[in-house]
Each structure stands twice: as structure tokens, then as C-alpha cells.
C-alpha positions in Angstrom: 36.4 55.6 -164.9 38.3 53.6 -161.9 39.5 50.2 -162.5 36.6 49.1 -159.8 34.0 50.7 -161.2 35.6 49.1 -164.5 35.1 45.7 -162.7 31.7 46.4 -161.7 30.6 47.5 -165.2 31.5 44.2 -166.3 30.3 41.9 -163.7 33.8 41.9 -161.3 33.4 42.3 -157.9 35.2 44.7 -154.8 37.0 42.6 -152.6 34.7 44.9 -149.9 31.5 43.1 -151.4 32.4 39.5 -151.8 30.8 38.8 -148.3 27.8 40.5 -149.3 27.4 38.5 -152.9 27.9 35.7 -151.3 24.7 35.8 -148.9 23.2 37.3 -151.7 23.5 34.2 -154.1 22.9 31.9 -150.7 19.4 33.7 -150.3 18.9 33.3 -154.1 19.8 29.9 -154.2 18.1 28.8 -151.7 14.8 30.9 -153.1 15.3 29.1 -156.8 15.2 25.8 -154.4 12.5 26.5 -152.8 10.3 27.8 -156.1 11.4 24.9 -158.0 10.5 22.0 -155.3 7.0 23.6 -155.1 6.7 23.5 -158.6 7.6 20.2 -159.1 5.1 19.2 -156.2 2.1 20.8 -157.7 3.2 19.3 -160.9 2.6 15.8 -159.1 -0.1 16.0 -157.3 -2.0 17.6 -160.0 -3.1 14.2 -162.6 -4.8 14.8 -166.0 -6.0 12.5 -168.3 -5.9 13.2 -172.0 -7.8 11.3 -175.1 -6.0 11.4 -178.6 -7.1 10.3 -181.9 -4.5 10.8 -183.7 -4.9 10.7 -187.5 -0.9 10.8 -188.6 2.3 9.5 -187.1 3.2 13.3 -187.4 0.8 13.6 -184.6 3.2 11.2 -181.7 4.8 14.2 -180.7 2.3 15.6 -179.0 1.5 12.5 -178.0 5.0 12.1 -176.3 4.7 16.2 -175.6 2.0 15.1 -172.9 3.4 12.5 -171.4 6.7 14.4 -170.6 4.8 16.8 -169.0 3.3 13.6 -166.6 -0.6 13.4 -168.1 -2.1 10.0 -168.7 -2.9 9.5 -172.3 -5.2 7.2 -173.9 -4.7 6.5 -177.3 -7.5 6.0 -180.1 -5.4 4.5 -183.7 -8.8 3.9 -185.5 -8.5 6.8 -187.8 -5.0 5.6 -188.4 -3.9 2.6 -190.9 -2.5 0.1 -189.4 0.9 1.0 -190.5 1.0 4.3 -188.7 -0.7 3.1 -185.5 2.8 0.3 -185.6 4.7 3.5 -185.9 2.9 5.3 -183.4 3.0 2.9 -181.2 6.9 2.3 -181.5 7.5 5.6 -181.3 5.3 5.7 -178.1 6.8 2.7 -176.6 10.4 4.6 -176.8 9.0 7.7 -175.0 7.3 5.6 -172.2 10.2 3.9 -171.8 12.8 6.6 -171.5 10.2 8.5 -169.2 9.7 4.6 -167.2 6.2 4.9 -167.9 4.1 2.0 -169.1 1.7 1.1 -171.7 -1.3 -0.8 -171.7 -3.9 -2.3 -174.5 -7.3 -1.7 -173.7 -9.1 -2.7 -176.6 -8.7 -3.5 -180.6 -6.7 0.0 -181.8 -7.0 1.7 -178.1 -3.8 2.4 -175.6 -3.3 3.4 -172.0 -0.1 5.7 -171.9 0.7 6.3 -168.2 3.8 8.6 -167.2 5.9 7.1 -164.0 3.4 8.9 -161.3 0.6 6.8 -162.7 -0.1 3.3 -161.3 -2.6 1.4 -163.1 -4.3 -1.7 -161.1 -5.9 -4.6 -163.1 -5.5 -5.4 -166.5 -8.4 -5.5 -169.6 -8.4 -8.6 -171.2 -8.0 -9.0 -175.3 -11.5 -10.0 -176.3 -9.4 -12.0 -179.6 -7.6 -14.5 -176.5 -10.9 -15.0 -174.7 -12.3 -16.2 -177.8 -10.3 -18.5 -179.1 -9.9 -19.9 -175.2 -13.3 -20.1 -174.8 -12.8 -22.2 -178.1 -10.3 -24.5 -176.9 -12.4 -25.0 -174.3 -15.3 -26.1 -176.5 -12.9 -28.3 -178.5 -11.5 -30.2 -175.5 -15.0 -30.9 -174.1 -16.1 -31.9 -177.4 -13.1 -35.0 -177.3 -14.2 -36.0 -173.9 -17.9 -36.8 -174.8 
């Protein structure tokens, strides 16, 4: 065996084809470009919405699994105690965060996980505030009659 075909064998190159590997690897790069931008467009542009009701902290993974992959999550924790939906939640708020996504409460136990490509308009108000405003407002009338 020749010390080129030696070279070959093993991944060297000819000093004949360097000009050739080169526009080889250009078209190749330039191919793995092209595949990957459209696969991170139709990764964007396509939105799913995924419900969890999780019933362990074991389960925040998958949770976190969906949300890497850019879905919107909402959240369920009322099969959960409440120590585990603190845990999930914290565990939640860390992935959201490194991903620059946000969370939102939408009710007692229930959580709107958005990735970054989300935008969420409005806001739910806590029905626990509106009540004890609303009660506020009952006491202050009641001091001015």
C-alpha cells in the first residue's frame, strides 16, 4: 500500500484534492445551514399548547422537556400537595427563566408556562385580592356613613 493511499485510508488528503474538499465541505456547509435555519423556522412558526396535571415533582421534567422544545404549558397542581406544587413550581421558574420565558397564575393551583416565542396579553386577576379589595372597600364605606 502507497503512503497516499495510506493517507486516504485514514482520513489524509492528496495535495491534488485539497481544492476539491474544500468546495466539497463549502457545499456541505452551506447545505447543513440551509437545513438547519429551515428547521429552526418551522420549529417557530409552528405553536402548541400542552395541559399537565402532574401528580409528582418527578413529573417537572417533562414539564421543562416541553417547554425547551418552545410549547406553551399550562399547569394543573391540584392533584399535587402543596409541597410538591412549591417544588414544581421552583423548579419551573428556573427552566422559564434560563429559557427567558415567563410564567403566569391563572387561577388557585393553575400556571401559564410560556417559552420566549409566546407573548401573552392581559393578565387574570387572583379571585383571593378581589375579595379582600372588594372588602376594604366595604369597610371604608362603612366608616364614612
Amino acid at each position: 500500500m502507497g503512503m497516499d493511499k495510506f493517507k486516504e485510508f485514514f482520513g489524509g488528503k492528496n495535495d491534488d484534492d485539497d481544492d476539491d474538499t474544500k468546495e466539497n465541505r463549502k457545499i456541505n456547509e452551506d447545505e447543513y445551514y440551509e437545513v438547519s435555519r429551515n428547521a429552526f423556522l418551522d420549529s417557530s412558526n409552528s405553536s402548541k399548547m400542552v395541559l399537565f396535571e402532574p401528580r409528582a415533582y418527578s413529573e417537572s421534567q417533562q414539564i421543562a422537556d416541553y417547554l425547551k422544545k418552545r410549547s406553551t404549558v399550562v399547569v394543573n397542581l391540584k392533584r399535587v400537595t402543596p409541597d410538591q406544587a412549591k417544588r414544581i413550581v421552583d423548579f419551573l421558574s428556573g427552566t422559564l427563566y434560563a429559557i427567558n420565558g415567563g410564567l403566569q397564575k391563572l387561577g388557585t393551583g393553575i400556571f401559564l408556562c410560556t417559552p420566549n416565542n409566546v407573548d401573552v396579553e392581559g393578565s387574570i386577576s387572583d379571585e383571593a385580592k378581589e375579595k379582600a379589595l372588594k372588602k376594604e372597600m366595604k369597610y371604608d364605606e362603612d366608616e364614612v356613613d
